[in-house]
C-alpha positions in Angstrom: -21.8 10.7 0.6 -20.0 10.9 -2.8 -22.1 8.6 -5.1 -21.6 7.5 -8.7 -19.3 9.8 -10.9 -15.8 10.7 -12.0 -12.6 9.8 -10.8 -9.8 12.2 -10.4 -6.1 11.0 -10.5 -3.3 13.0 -9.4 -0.2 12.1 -9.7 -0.6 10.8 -13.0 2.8 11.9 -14.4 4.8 9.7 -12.8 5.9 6.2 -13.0 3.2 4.2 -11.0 0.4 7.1 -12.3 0.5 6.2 -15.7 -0.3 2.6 -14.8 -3.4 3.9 -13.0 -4.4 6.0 -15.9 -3.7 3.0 -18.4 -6.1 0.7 -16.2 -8.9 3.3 -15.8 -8.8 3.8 -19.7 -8.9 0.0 -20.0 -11.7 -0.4 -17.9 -13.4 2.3 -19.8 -13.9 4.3 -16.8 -14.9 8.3 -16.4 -11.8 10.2 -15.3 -9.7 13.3 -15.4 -5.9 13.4 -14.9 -4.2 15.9 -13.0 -1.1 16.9 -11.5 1.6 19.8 -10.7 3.6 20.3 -14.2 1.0 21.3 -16.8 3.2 19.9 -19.8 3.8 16.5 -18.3 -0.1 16.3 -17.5 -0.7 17.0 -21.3 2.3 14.7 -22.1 -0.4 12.1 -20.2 -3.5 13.2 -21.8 -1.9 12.9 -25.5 -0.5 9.3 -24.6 -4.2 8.4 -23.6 -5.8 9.3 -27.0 -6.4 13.2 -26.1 -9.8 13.0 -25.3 -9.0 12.7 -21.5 -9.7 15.8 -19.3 -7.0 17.4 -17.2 -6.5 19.8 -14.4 -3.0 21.5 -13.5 -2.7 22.3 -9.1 -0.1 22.5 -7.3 0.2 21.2 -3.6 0.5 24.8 -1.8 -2.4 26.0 -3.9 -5.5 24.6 -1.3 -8.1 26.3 -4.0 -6.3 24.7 -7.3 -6.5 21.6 -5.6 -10.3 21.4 -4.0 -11.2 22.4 -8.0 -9.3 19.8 -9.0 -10.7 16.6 -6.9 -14.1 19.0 -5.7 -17.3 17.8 -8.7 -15.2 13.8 -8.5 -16.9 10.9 -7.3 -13.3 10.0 -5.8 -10.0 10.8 -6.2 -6.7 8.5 -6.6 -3.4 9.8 -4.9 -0.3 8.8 -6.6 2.3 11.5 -5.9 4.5 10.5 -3.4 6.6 9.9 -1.0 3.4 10.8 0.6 5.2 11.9 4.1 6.3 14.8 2.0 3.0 15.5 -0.7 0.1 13.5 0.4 -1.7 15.5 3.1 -2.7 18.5 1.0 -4.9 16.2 -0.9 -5.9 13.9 1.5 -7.1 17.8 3.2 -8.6 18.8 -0.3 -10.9 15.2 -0.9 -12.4 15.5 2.7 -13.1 19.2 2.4 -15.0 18.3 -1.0 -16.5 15.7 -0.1 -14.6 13.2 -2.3 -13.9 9.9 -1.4 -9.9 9.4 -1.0 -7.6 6.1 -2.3 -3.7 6.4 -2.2 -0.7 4.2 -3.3 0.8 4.8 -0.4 3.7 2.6 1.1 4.9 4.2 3.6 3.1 3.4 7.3 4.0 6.5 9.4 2.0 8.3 6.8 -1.5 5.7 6.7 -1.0 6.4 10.4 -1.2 10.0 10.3 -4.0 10.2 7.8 -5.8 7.4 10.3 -5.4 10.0 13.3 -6.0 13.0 11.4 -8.6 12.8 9.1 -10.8 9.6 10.6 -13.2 12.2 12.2 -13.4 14.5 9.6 -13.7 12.0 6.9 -17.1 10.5 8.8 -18.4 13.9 8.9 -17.9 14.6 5.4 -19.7 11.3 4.6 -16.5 9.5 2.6 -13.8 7.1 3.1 -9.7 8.0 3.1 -8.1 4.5 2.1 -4.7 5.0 1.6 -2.2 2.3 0.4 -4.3 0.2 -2.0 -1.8 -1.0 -3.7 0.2 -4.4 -3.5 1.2 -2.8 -0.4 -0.7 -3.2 1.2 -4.5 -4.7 -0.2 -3.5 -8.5 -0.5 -1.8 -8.3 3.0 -4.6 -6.1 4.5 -7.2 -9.0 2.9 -5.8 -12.2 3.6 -5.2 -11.0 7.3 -8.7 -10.8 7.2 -9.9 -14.0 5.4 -7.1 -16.0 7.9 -9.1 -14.3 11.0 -12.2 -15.1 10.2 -13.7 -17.4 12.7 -10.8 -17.3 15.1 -11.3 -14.4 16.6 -9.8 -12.7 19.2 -6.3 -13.9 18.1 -3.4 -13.9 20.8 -1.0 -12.7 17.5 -0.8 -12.9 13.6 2.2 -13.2 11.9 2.6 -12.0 8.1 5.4 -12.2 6.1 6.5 -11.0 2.7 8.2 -12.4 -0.3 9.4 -10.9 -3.1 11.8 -12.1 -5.9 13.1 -9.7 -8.8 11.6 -7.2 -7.7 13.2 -3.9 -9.4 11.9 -0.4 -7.4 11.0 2.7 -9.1 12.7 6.2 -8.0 9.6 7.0 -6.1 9.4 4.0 -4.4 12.9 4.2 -3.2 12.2 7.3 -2.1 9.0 6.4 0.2 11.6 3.7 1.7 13.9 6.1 2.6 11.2 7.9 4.6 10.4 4.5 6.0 14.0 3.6 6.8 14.0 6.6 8.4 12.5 5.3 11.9 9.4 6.4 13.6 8.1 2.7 12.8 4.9 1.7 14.5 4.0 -2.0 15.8 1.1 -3.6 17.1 1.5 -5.4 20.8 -0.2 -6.2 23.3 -3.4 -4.2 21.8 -2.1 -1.1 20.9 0.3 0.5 18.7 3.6 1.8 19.9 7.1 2.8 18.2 9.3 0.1 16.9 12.0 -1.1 18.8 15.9 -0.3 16.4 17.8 -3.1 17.3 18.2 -5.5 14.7 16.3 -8.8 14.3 16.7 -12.3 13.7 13.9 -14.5 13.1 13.3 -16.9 10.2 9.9 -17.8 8.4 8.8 -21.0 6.3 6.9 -20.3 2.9 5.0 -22.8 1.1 6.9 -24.7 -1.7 10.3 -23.6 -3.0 10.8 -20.8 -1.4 11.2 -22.7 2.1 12.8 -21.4 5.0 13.9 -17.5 4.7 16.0 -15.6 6.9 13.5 -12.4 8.1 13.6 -9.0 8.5 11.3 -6.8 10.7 8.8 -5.2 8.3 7.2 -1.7 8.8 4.2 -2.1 7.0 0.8 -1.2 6.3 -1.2 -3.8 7.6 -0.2 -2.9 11.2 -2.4 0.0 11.1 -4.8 -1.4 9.3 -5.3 -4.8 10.4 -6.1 -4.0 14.0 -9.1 -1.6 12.9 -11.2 -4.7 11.3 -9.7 -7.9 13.3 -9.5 -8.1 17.2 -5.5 -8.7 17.4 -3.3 -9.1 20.5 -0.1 -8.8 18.5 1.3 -8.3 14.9 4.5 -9.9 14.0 5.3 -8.3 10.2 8.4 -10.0 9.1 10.1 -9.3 5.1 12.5 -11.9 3.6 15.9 -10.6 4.2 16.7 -11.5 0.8 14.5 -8.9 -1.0 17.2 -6.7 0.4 20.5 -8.4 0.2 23.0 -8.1 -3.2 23.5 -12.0 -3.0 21.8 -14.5 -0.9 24.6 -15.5 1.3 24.5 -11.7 2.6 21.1 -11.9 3.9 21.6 -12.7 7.8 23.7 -9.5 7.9 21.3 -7.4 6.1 19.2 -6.5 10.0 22.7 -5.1 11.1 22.8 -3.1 8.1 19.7 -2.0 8.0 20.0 -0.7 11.2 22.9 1.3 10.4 21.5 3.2 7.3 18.5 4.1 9.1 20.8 6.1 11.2 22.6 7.5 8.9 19.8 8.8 6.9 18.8 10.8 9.9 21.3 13.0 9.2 22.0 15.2 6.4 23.3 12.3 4.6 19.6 11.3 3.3 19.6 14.9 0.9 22.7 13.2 -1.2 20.8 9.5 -1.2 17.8 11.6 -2.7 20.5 13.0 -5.1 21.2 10.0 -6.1 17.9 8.0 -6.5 17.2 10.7 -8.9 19.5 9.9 -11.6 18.0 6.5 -11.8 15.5 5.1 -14.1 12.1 6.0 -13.6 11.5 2.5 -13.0 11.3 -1.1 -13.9 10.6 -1.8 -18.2 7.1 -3.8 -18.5 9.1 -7.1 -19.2 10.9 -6.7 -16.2 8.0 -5.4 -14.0 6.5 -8.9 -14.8 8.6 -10.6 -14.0 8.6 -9.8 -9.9 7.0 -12.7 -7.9 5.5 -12.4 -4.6 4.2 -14.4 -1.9 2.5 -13.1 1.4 1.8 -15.7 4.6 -0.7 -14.8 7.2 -1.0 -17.0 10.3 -3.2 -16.4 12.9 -3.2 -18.2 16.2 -6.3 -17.6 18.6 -6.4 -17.4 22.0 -7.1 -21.3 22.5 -3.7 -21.6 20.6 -5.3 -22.8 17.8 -3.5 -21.8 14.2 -4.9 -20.8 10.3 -2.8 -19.7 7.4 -3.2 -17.7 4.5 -1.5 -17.9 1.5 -2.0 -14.8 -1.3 0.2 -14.9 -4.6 1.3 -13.6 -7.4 3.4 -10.7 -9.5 4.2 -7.5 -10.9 3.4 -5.2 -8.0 3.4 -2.4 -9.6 1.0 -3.6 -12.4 -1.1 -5.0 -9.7 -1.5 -1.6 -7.9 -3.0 0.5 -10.3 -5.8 -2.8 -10.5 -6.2 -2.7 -6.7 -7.0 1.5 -6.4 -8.9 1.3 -9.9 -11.3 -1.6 -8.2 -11.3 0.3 -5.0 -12.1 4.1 -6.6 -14.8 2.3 -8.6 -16.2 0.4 -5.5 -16.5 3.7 -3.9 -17.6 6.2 -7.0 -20.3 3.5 -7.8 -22.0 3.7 -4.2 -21.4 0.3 -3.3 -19.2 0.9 -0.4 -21.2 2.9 3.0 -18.2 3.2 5.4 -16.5 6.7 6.2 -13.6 7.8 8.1 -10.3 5.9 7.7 -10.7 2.7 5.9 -9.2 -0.2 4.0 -10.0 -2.6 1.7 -11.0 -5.6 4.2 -13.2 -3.4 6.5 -15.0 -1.4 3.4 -15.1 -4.2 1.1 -15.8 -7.9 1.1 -12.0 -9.1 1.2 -13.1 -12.2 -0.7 -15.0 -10.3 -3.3 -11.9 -8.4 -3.7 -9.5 -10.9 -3.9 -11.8 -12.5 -6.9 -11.3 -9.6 -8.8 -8.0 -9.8 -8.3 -8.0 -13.5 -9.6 -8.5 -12.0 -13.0 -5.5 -10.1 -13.0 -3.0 -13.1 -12.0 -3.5 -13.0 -8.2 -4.0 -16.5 -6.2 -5.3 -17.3 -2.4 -5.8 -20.1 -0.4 -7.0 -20.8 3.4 -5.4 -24.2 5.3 -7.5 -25.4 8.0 -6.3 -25.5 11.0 -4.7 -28.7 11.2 -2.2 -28.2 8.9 -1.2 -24.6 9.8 2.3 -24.0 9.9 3.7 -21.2 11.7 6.9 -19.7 11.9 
């Protein structure tokens, strides 16, 4: 197994990659940056003092990449939309025996990495853990805390929050590739595609935020979840209002939904790509700040008996490049034994994690069961 050492990231030219390489010079960590454009990579190095090594490979070139992640401890993924670039370096990490950690979003893809490489990765001796970011680690966690002691649950529910949030181009991408179809769900103990039809279902968060009109939610903790918790059923609901221009639009937003995730199966999607390009890289630091979130897990065993979890807090993409820093260092110090696919709450302690995470802004709570509320 991959024990103490450096940390490769690639990807680090881009919006959510600098953040990464920010927070792994902050925490005074051993690392090299790397990536496919040799000038922006330097453009990196020179913002991070100079002194920072780096390594040019591009995707198609197998040997350029296994010498770029190969004599690392682990290496962090950022380039995405990972349905398009992540495989060649999820291939190169398990060939080199290199622990692997993404910032992935986007589930089709965590569930292809889960099917392909769970084998390979135990043989190589080291752990794939893709999307530890905010999507999905405080999700993935606080399904886990929720479950504990309740197990086997007849369903969990979680649902997302989010308030000024402003994407970045790659992000928008990856949801394009999400919106796409070929969602997954978890019922009835096992994973099957997503039904299309649009949704209506409502949600109660704690305090202000109150009773939310809900979208069906594609995300990451249905693959992962399931692998550490014995779940019937996994409801993953979004606030409909994360999506809408104005909140009085947001019980109309499943219809439309629906509709542009047909349209972008056609050729339509190339122009929409087009288009996200010209935007801003993404979000300024004072508005990237300023994004709250809230996440709700409730988990209702088989007795019928209900827990909540509550996990809070802001700037998503800040807190990202905290969770995979804390989860490459986890793994490039030794402290973590698993292999194969992983995530955060079946390789690390989830309430270990989520006190790191307490540092950086990032609150949880657990009701008891008598004053669980559900949905």
């Amino acid at each position: 197994m991959a024990g103490a050492g450096r940390i490769a990231l690639y990807g680090a030219t881009g919006y959510t990659g600098r953040l990464v390489a920010a927070e792994l010079r902050r925490r005074g960590l051993d690392f090299l940056v790397a990536g496919r454009n040799a000038e922006r990579v330097r453009e990196v190095v020179r913002d991070l003092g100079g002194d920072v090594p780096c390594r040019v490979a591009a995707l198609e070139d197998r040997d350029a990449l296994r010498h770029a992640v190969g004599d690392c401890a682990v290496v962090i993924n950022c380039a995405g939309p990972f349905t398009r670039y992540g495989e060649p370096v999820v291939r190169a990490a398990v060939e080199t025996g290199t622990h692997y950690v993404d910032t992935t979003g986007e589930q089709g893809f965590m569930q292809d990495v889960a099917e392909r490489y769970d084998a390979p990765a135990r043989a190589a001796e080291v752990a794939v853990m893709p999307a530890c970011g905010f999507d999905y680690v405080p999700g993935d966690l606080i399904c886990r805390l929720a479950a504990d002691g309740y197990e086997p649950l007849r369903e969990l529910v979680l649902a997302y929050f989010v308030a000024d949030f402003g994407a970045t181009r790659g992000t928008l991408h990856s949801a394009l590739e999400v919106l796409r179809g070929n969602a997954l769900e978890y019922r009835d103990g096992g994973w099957r595609p997503a039904g299309t039809g649009p949704l209506r279902a409502s949600f109660t968060f704690p305090g202000d935020i109150g009773r939310q009109a809900m979208l069906p939610y594609a995300c990451g903790e249905v693959v992962t979840v399931p692998r550490h918790t014995r779940v019937g059923t996994i409801r993953s609901l979004i606030s409909a209002a994360d999506f809408a221009p104005h909140a009085a639009l947001a019980p109309a937003m499943p219809f439309a939904l629906v509709g542009l995730g047909a349209a972008l199966r056609t050729p339509l999607k190339a122009g929409v790509d087009m288009l996200i390009q010209r935007l801003p890289e993404g979000p300024e630091r004072e508005d990237r700040i300023r994004a709250r979130w809230t996440i709700v897990a409730v988990a209702e065993g088989e007795d019928g008996s209900t827990t909540r979890g509550i996990v809070r807090g802001s700037d998503p993409y800040g807190l990202t490049a905290v969770t995979a820093v804390h989860a490459a260092t986890l793994l490039a110090g030794g402290d973590c034994e698993a292999t194969g696919f992983q995530s955060p709450a079946s390789a690390f302690d989830p309430a270990a994690f989520l006190g790191h995470l307490g540092e950086h802004g990032v609150s949880h709570e657990l009701d008891p069961p008598a004053t669980a509320a559900a949905a």
